[in-house]
MARLO-348683 format. One record per residue (C-alpha): x, y, z; residue in three letters. Coordinates in Angstrom, 2 decimals, padded with zeros to 5 digits. Example, Ala and Ser with C-alpha at 12.3 -4.5 7.8 and 13.67 -1.06 7.14 Angstrom:
2
<node east="012.30" north="-004.50" up="007.80" senu="ala"/>
<node east="013.67" north="-001.06" up="007.14" senu="ser"/>
//
This chain:
270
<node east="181.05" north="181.80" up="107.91" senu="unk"/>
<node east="183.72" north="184.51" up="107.72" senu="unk"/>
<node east="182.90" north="187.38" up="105.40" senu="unk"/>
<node east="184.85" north="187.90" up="102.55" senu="unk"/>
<node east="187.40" north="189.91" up="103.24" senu="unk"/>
<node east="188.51" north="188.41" up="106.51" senu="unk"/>
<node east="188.60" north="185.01" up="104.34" senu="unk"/>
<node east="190.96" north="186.44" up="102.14" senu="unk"/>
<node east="193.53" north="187.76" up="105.17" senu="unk"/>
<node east="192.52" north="184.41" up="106.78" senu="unk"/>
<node east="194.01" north="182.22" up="103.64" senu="unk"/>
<node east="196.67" north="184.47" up="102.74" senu="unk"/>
<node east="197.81" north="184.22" up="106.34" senu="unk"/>
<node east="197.90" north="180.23" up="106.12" senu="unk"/>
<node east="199.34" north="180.31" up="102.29" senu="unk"/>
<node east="201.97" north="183.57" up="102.88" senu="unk"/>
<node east="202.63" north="183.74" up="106.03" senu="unk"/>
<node east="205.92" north="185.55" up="106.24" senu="unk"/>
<node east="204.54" north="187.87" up="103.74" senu="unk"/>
<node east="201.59" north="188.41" up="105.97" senu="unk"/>
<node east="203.93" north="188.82" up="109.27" senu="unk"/>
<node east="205.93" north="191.67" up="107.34" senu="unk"/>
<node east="203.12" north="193.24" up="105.99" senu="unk"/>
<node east="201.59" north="193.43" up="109.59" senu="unk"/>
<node east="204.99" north="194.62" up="111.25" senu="unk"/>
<node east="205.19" north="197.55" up="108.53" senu="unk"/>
<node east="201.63" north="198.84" up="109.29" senu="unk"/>
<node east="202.26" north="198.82" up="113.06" senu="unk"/>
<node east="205.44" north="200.94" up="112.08" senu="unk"/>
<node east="203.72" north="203.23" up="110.51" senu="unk"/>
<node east="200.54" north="203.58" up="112.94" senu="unk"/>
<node east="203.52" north="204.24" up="115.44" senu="unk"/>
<node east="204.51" north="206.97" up="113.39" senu="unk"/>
<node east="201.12" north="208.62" up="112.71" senu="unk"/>
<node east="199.85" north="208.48" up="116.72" senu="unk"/>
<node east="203.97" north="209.85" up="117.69" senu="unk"/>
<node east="204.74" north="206.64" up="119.72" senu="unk"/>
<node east="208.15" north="207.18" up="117.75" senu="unk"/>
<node east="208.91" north="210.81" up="118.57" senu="unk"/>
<node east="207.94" north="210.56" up="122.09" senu="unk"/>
<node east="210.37" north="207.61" up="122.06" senu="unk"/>
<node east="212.83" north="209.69" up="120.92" senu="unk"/>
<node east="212.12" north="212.52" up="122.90" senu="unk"/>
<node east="212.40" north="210.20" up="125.55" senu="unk"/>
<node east="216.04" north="209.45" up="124.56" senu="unk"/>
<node east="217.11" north="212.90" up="123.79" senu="unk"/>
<node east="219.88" north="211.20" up="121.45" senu="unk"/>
<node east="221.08" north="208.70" up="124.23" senu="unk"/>
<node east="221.46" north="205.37" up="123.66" senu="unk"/>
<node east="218.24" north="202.50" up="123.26" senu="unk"/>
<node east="218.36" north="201.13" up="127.02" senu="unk"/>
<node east="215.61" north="199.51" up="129.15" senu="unk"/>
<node east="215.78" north="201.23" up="132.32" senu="unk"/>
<node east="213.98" north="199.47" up="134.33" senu="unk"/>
<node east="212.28" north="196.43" up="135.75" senu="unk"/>
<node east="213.17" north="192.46" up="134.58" senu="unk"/>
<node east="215.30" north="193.55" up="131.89" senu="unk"/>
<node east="217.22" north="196.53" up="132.67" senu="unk"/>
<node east="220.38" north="197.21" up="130.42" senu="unk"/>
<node east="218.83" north="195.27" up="127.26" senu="unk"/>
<node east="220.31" north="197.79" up="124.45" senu="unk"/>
<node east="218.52" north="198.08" up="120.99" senu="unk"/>
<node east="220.63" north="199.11" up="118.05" senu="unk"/>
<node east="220.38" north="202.37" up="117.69" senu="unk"/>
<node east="219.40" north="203.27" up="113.97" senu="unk"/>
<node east="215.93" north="200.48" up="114.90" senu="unk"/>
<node east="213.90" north="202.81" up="117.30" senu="unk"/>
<node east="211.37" north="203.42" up="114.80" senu="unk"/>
<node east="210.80" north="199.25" up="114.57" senu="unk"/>
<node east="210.54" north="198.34" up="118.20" senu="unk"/>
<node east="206.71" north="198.26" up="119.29" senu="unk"/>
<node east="205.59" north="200.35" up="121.99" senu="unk"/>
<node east="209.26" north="201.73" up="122.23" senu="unk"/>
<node east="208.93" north="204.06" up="125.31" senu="unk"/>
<node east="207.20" north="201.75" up="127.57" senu="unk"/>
<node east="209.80" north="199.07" up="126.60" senu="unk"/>
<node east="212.48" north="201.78" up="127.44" senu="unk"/>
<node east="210.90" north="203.01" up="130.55" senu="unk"/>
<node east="210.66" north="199.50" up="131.18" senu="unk"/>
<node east="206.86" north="199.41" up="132.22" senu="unk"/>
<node east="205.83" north="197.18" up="129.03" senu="unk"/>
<node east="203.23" north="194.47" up="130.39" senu="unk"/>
<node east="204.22" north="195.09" up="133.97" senu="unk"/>
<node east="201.27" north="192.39" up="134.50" senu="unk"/>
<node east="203.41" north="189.53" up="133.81" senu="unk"/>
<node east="207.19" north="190.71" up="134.88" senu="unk"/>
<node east="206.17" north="188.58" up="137.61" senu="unk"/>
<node east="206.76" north="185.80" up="135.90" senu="unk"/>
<node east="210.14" north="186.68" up="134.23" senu="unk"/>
<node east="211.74" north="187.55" up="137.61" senu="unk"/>
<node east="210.82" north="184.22" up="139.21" senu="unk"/>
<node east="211.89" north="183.01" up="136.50" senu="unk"/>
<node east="215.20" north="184.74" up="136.80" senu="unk"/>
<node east="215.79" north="183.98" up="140.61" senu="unk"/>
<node east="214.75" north="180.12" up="139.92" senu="unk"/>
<node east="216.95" north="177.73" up="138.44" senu="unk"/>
<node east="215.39" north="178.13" up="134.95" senu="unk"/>
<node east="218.06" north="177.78" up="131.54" senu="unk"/>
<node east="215.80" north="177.76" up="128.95" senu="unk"/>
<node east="213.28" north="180.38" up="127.48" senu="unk"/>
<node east="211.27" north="179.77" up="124.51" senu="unk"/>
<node east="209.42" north="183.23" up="122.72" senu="unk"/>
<node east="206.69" north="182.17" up="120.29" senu="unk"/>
<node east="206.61" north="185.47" up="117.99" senu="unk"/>
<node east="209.58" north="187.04" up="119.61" senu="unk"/>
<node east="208.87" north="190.76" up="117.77" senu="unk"/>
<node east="211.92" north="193.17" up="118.56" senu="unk"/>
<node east="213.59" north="190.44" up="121.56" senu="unk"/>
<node east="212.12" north="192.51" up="124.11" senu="unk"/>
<node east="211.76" north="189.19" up="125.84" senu="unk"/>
<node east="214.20" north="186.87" up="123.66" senu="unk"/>
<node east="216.94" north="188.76" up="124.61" senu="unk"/>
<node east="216.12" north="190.46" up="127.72" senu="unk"/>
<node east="215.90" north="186.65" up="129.56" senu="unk"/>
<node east="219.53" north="186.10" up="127.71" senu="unk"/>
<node east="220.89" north="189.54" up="128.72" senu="unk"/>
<node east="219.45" north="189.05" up="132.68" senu="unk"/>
<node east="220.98" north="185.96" up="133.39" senu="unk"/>
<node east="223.83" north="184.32" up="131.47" senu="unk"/>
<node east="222.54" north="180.80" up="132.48" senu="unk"/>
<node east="219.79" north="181.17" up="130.27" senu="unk"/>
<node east="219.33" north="180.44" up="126.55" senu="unk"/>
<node east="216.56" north="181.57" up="124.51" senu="unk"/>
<node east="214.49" north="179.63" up="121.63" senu="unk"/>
<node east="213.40" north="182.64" up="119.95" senu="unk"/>
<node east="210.73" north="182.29" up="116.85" senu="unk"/>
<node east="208.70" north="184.52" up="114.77" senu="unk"/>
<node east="207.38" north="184.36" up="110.37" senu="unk"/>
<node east="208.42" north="187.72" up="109.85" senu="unk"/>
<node east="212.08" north="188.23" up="109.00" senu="unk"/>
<node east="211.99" north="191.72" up="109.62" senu="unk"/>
<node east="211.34" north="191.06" up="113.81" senu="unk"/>
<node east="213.83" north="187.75" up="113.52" senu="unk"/>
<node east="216.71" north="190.72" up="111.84" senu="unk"/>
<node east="215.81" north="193.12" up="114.73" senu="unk"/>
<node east="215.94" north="190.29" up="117.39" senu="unk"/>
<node east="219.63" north="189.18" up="115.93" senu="unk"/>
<node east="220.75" north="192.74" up="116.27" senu="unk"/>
<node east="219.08" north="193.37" up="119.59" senu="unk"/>
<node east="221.08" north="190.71" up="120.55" senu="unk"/>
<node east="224.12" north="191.58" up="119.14" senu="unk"/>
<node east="224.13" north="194.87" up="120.71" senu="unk"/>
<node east="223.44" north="193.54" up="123.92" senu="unk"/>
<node east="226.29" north="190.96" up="123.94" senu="unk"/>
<node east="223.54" north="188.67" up="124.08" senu="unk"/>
<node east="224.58" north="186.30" up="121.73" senu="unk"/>
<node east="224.98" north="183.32" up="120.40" senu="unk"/>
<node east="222.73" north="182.37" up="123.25" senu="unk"/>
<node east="219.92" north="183.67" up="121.69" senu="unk"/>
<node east="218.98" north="180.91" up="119.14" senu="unk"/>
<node east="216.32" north="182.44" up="115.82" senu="unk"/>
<node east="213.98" north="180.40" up="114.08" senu="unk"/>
<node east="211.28" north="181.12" up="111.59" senu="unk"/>
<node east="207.89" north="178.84" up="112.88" senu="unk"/>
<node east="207.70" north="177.48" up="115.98" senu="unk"/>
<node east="206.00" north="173.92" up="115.51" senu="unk"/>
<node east="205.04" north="171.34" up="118.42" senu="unk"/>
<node east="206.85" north="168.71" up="116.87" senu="unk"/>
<node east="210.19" north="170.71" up="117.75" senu="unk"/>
<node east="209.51" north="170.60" up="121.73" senu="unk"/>
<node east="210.97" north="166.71" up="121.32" senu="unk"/>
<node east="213.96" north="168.20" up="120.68" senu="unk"/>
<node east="213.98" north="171.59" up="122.85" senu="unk"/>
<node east="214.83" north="171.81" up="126.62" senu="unk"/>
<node east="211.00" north="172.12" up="127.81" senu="unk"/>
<node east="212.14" north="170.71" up="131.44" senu="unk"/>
<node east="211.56" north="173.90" up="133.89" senu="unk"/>
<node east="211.71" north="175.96" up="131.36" senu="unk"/>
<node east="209.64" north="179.29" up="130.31" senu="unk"/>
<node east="207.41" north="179.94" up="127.63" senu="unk"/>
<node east="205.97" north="183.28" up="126.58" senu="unk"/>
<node east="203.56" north="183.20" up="123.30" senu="unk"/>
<node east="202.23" north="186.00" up="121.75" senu="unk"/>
<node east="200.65" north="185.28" up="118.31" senu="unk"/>
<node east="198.07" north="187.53" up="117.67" senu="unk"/>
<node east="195.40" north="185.06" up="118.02" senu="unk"/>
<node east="196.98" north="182.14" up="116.44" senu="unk"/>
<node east="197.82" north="180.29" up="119.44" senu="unk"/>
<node east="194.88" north="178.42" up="119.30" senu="unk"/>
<node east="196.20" north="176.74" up="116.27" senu="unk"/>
<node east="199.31" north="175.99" up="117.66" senu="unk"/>
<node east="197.97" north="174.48" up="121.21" senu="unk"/>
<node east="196.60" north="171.29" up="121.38" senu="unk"/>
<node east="196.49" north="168.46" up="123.82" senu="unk"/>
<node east="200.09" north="167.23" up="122.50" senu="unk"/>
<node east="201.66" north="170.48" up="122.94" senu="unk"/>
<node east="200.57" north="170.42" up="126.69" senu="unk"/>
<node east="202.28" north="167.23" up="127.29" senu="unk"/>
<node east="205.19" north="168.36" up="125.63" senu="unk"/>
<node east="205.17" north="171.12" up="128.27" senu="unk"/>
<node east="203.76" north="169.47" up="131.09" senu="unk"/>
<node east="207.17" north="170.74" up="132.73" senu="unk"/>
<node east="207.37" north="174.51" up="131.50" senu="unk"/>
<node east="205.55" north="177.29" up="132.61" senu="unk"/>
<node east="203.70" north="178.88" up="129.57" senu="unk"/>
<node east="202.70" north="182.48" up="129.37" senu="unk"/>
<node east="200.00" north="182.95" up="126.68" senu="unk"/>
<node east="198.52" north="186.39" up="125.25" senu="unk"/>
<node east="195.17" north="185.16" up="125.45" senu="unk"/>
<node east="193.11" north="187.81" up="121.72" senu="unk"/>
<node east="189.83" north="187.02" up="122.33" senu="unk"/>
<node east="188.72" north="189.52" up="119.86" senu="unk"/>
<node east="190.41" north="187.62" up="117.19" senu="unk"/>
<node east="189.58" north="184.19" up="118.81" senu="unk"/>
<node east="186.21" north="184.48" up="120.79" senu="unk"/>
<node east="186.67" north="181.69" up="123.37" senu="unk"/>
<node east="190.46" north="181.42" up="123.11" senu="unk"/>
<node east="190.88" north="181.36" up="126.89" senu="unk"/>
<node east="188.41" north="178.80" up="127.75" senu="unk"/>
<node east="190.00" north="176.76" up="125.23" senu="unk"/>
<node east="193.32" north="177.21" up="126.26" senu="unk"/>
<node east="192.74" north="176.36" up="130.04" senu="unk"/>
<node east="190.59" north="172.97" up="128.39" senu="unk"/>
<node east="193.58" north="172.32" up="126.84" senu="unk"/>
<node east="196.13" north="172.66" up="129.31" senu="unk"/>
<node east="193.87" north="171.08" up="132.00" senu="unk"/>
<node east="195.33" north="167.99" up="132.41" senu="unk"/>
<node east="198.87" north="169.49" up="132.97" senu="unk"/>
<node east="198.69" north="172.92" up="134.31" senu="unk"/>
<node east="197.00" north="175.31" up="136.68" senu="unk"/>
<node east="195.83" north="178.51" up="135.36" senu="unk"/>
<node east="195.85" north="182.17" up="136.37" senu="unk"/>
<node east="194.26" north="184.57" up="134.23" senu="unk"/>
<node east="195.88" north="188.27" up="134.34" senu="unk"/>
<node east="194.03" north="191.41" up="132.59" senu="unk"/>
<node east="195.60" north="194.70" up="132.16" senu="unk"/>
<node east="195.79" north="197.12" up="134.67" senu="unk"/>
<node east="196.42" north="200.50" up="133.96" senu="unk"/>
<node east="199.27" north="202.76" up="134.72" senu="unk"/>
<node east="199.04" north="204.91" up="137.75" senu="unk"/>
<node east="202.48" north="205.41" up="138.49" senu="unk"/>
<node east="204.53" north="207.54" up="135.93" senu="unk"/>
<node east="208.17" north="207.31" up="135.47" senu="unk"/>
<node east="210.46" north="209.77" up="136.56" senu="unk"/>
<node east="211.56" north="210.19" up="133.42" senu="unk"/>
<node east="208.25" north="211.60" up="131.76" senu="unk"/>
<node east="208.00" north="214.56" up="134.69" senu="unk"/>
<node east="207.65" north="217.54" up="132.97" senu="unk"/>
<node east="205.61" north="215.91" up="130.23" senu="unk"/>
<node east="202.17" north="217.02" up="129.59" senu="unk"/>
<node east="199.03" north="214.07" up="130.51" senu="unk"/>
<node east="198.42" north="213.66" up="126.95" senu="unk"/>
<node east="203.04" north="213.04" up="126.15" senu="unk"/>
<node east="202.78" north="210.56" up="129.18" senu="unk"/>
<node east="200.14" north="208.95" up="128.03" senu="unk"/>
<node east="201.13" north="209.01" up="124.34" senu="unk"/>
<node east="204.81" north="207.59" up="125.89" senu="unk"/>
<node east="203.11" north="204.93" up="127.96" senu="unk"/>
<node east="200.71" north="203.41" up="125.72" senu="unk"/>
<node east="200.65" north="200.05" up="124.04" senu="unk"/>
<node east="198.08" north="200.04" up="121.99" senu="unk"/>
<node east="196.22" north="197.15" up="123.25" senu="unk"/>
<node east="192.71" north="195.69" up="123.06" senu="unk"/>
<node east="190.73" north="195.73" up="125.57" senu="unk"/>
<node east="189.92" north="192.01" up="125.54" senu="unk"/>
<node east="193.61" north="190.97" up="125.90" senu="unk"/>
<node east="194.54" north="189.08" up="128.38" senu="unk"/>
<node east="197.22" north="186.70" up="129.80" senu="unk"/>
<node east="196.93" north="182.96" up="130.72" senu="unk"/>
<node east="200.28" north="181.90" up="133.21" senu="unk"/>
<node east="199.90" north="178.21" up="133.28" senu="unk"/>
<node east="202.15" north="176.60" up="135.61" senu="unk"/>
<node east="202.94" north="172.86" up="135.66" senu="unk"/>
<node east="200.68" north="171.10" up="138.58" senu="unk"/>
<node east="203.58" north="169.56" up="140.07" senu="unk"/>
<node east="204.80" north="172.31" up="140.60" senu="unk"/>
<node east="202.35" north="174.72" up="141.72" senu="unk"/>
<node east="202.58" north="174.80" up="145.20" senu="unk"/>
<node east="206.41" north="176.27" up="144.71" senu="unk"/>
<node east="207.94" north="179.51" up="144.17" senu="unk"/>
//
């Protein structure tokens, strides 16, 4: 049985959860604050514009008054952010994929970076709290990204009936809520898309091993932990150990991890 507390963030969750979403994105903005993720992103900047400089999504331009909102803004800038998975997004990008659906889209770090990388590509883009679906719209906008980056509040599996899911790419990152969301219906409904899952198994004990149960039928499945970052950006020389590591941190659990499931049929390609 949950203890009290946790019942009470568990419930409000399921009875506010928009509320709940803000609430959560305001904290991390202020944790950001206290540790100096921010000012090491701005440092990093040195009153130039918000640009990814490297890797999938190179050129993706956040507004400019949001810095403070983005989550871990200098590795997004530096472009070393989950460098795990990029992987995925650039074989993604040299395939013949159009469609890109982000479950809990954040800031558009993905959303719109897949839009602003290849103009064949549209992007499903869907997360409860208004304040990341306003800084997705803007990301967007600044990076001439839209109106091919689509915003939606929940992401439900009854919508894939309607959505492109043929070769197409999902990324969900739900802080431990995708195991509510997948079931065996939402892996037929993507038995043609590659998914990428953030896999909390602090949150969810067992959430991988359910997942691949899940998606057993469909997909094969690659787990992919963190790795740490040996290489530091040309842009941080100069810094002290403890600024680089400050500017390349993002925050994560330990237990995280990432599930790429890729459709069986077509698992043998690319």
């Amino acid at each position: 049985m949950l203890e009290a507390p946790e019942s009470a963030r568990h419930v409000a969750r399921r009875l506010l959860p928009g509320y709940m979403a803000n609430r959560a994105r305001r904290y991390e903005r202020d944790l950001r604050r206290r540790s100096g993720s921010t000012a090491a992103a701005e440092r990093l900047l040195a009153g130039g514009l918000p640009v990814v400089q490297a890797g999938p999504f190179a050129g993706l331009t956040y507004p400019d008054d949001r810095l403070a909102d983005i989550d871990a803004p200098s590795a997004k800038l530096l472009g070393t952010y989950e460098q795990e998975i990029a992987w995925v997004f650039e074989r993604a990008l040299t395939s013949n994929v159009t469609a890109f659906i982000d479950i809990g889209c954040a800031d558009g770090y993905y959303a719109v970076g897949m839009a602003h990388a290849s103009a064949a590509i549209t992007t499903y883009a869907y997360d409860l709290a208004s304040s990341a679906r306003d800084l997705c719209a803007a990301t967007a906008t600044a990076s001439e990204a839209m109106p091919r980056v689509r915003i939606g509040k929940r992401f439900t599996v009854d919508l894939l009936a309607s959505m492109p899911t043929d070769g197409a790419l999902v990324l969900c990152d739900i802080e431990g809520a995708e195991v509510d969301l997948f079931d065996a219906r939402a892996a037929a409904g993507l038995a043609r898309s590659v998914v990428v899952v953030e896999v909390h198994e602090t949150r969810r004990p067992g959430a991988g091993r359910y997942l691949r149960e899940v998606f057993s039928r469909t997909h094969d499945a690659v787990s992919v932990a963190q790795a740490p970052r040996r290489e530091i950006p040309i842009q941080l020389g100069g810094w002290s150990e403890q600024d680089q590591t400050r500017a390349m941190s993002e925050s994560r659990d330990p237990s995280l991890h990432w599930l790429v499931l890729t459709p069986r049929a077509a698992s043998g390609h690319g």
